[in-house]
N, C-alpha and C positions, 0 to 999 in steps of 0.2 A: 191784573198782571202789569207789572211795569215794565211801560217798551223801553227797549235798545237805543242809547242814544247813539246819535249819529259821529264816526270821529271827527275830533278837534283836526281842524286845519294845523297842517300842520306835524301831527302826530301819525298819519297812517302812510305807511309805505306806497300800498294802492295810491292814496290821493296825492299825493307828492307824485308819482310815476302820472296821472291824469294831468295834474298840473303843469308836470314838465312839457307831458304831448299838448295841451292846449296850447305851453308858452310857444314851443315850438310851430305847429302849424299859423297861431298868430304871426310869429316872427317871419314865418316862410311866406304868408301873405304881404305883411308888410315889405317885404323884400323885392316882392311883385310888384307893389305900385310907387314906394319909393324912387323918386326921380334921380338917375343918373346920367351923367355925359362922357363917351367914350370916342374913341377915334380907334378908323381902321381904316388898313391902305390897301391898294392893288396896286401889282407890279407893271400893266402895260396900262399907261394913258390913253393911246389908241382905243382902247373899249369901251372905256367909260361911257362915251357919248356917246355910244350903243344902250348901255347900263341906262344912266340917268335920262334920257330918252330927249325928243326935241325940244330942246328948253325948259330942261328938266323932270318933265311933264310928269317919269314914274318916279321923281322922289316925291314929288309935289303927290301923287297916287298913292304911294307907301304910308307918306303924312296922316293924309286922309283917313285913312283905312287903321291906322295901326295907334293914332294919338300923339303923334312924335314929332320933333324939328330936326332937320337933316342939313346941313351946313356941308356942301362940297366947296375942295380946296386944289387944286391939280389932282393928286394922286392918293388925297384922303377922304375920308367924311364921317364927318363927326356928327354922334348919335344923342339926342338930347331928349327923354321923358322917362317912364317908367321902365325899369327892369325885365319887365317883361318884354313890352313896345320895343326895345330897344334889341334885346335878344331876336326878337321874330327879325324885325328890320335886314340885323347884320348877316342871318341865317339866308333872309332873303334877297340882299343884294351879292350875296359870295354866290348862290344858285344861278342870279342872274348874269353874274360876272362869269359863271361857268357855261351857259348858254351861248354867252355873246363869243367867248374864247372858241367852241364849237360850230361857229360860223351861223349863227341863228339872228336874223332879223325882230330885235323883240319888241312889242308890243304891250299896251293895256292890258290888253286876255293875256299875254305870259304873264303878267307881274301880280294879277290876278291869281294866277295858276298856282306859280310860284309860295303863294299866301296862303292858297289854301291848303297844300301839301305838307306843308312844314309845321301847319298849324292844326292839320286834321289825324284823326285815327286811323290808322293802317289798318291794327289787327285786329277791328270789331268784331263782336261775337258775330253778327250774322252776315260777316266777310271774310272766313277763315279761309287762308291761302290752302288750294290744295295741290297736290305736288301730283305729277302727270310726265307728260312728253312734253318736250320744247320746242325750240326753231333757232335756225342757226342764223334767221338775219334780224333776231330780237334780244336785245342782252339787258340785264339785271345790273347797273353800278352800286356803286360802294354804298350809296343814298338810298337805292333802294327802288329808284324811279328805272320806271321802263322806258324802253324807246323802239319806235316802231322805223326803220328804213324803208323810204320809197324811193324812185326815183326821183321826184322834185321836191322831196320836202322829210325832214327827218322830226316825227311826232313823238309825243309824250304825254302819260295823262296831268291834267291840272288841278283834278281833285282825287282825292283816297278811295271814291268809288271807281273813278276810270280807271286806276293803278289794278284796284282788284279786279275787274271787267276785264283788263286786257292780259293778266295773271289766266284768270279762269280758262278764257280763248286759247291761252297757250297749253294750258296744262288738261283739260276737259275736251272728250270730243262734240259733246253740246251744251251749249248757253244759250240764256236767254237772258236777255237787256231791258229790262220794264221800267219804264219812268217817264217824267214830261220830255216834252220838247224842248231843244239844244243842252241835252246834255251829252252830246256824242254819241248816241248808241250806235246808227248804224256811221258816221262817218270815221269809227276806230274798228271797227269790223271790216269796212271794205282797205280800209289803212294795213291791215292785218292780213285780207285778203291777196291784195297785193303783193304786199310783202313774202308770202310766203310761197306765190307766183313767182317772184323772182329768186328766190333761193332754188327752184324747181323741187319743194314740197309737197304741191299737188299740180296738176295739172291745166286743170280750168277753175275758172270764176262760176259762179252761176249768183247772179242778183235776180230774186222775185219777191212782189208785192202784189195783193191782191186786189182789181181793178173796180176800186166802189167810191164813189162819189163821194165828195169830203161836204153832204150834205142838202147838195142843191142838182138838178138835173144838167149835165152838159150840154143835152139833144145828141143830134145827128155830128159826128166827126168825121172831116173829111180824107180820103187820102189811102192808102192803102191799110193793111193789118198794122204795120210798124208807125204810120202817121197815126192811126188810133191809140194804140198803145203809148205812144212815145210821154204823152199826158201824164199819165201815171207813173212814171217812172223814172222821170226828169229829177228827183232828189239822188237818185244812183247813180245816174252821169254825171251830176254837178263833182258829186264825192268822186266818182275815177278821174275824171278830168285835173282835180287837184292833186292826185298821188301820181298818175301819168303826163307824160307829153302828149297830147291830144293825138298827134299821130300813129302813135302806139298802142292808145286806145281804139283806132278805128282800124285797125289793123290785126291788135287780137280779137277783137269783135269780128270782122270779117274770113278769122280762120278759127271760130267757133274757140278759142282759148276763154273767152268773156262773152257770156251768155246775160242776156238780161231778157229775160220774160215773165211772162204774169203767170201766177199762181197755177190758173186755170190749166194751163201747158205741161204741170210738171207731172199729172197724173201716167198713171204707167210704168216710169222711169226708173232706173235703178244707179241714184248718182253717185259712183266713184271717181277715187283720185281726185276731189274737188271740194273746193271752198263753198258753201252754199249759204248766202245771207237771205232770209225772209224776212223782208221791213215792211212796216204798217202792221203788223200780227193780229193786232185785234179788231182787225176787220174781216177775221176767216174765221169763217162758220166752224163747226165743232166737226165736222168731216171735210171739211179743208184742211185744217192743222192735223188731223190724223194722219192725211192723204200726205202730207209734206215730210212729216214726220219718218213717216216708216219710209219713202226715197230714200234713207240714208244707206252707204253702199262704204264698200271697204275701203282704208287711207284716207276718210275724208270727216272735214267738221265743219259744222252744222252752228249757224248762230241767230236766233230769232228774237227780232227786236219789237215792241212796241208802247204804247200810252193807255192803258187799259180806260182812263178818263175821258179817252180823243174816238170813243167807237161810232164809226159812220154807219152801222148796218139798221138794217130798218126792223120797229119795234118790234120786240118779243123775238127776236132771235139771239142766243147767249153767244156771246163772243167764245172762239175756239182757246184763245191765249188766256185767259182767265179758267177755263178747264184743262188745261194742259199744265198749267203752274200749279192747282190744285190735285190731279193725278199722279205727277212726276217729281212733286219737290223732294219726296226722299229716295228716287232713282236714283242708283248708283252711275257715275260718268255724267251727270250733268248736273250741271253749275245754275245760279241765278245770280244779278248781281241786280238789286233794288235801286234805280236813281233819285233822288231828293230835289225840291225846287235849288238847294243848295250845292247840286253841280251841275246848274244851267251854265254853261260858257258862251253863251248867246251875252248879249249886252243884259247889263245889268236890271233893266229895266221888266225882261222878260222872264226872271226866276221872281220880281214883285208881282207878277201879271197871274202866273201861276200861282203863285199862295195866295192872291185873291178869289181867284175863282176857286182852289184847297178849299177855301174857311169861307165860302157861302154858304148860309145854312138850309138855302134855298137849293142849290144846286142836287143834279140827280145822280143818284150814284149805280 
């Protein structure tokens, strides 16, 4: 049998249509790393030196990061390397020039932020926005970025998982936050907390984590129940203290509006009208997280954070948050939002710290 020869270049409709889309995606790559040089201006010089940072420091950052030469002029700056580079750049100095305009002291971690946002996926599949109840002191802009109002300080996420995390929060009456250390879980939960304190959304705070040694014995602690305690719990004050005036913090605390106690305390209860954040999670036994779990009471959401990697309980007993994410992940009304070494906003040093210990093949899982 004599086979089919294959068509003449050429001659076939199909191959002419493949050929086109190859030339095309080639052309559309090369259009990516082809070098271009562009200028773009902003209208108040006043900001700039907010923008460009102390002695430049985030063009010289953006440089780094993106491939590019950045030549500022008074009231321009002019973009020099690849099409793309340059695109990200201009995306992310008009961001940061919108920041600075909003009265924002910016920083390394913003221009960071900023980078990653513009340059990550919003609508991954296993990050689909879902649509719920709002808040009236968190708004959605044209961009798409949230922002959380506190008192001292007006937040945003800086990567496409915080944006979805602080989405869920709004929209969900429970989440859960799972991922390493500094990617924000509980410090935009209690941001969130706050916040919606102050709109008078619910009525109290309640911060608890469950009281287990990150490993090594403390002994004897001196002091009353709250000087014992206070140990554990010292990452929840750091976070109010930075959304609050200190004084307001010991003040709602003092008239029970802000609650902070250990795990152990919240059996019994039936928590309405209120914010309830459980940080550390995977350090609660599988009738601890049950026990927390069902507290939930009417008007109120529920956000429970943890590092399923970072479990301090002693061998052979299963962390509670690792069977609760396995039981509930197709419960209707709650959310999960998974974080990556890739939105550590800790210095940069610390999402390389984490993907080392990720890809040990020693390590215990």
């Amino acid at each position: 049998m004599q086979s089919k020869p294959y068509p003449a270049n050429g001659n076939s409709k199909s191959n002419r249509a493949g050929g086109q889309k190859d030339q095309g995606s080639l052309q559309s790559s090369m259009n990516e790393t082809t070098p271009i040089s562009k200028k773009i201006a902003f209208e108040d010089n006043r900001l700039l030196s907010t923008v460009f940072g102390q002695h430049d420091c985030h063009l010289a950052h953006l440089e780094e990061k993106l491939g590019i030469v950045l030549i500022n002029r008074g009231n321009q700056v002019t973009l020099n390397g690849s099409q793309a580079g340059c695109t990200l750049a201009e995306k992310a100095l008009r961001d940061l020039y919108q920041m600075a305009k909003q009265g924002h002291a910016l920083d390394i971690a913003d221009v960071d932020g900023v980078v990653r946002m513009i340059s990550g996926d919003r609508n991954s599949p296993e990050q689909k926005v879902i649509q719920g109840r709002g808040s009236k002191r968190i708004k959605e802009d044209d961009q798409g970025s949230l922002k959380i109002n506190t008192r001292n300080r007006v937040i945003q996420p800086r990567t496409p998982a915080q944006a979805y995390y602080i989405r869920s929060m709004l929209k969900e009456d429970m989440v859960f936050g799972v991922g390493p250390a500094g990617t924000g879980k509980t410090y935009l939960a209690v941001a969130l907390a706050v916040s919606n304190m102050i709109a008078g959304n619910v009525d109290r705070i309640i911060l608890s984590r469950p009281a287990v040694e990150a490993g090594e014995s403390l002994g004897f602690l001196p002091g009353d129940l709250k000087d014992k305690i206070d140990p554990y719990l010292r990452p929840l004050y750091d976070a109010l203290y930075d959304m609050l005036p200190a004084e307001q913090v010991a003040k709602k605390m003092a008239s029970g509006e802000i609650e902070i106690a250990p795990l152990a305390y919240m059996r019994g209860r039936t928590l309405s009208n209120s914010f309830v954040i459980l940080d550390e999670a995977q350090n609660t036994t599988s009738m601890q997280m049950k026990m927390i779990l069902t507290r939930f009471g009417e008007n109120s959401r529920m956000v429970i954070c943890g590092d399923p990697s970072q479990v301090d309980l002693p061998g052979g007993c299963r962390s509670g948050l690792g069977q609760a994410l396995d039981l509930l992940k197709e419960t209707k009304g709650i959310a999960v939002t998974r974080f990556t070494s890739k939105d550590v906003v800790r210095h940069p040093l610390v999402a390389r710290i984490v993907d080392a210990y990720d890809n040990d093949p020693r390590r215990d899982d």
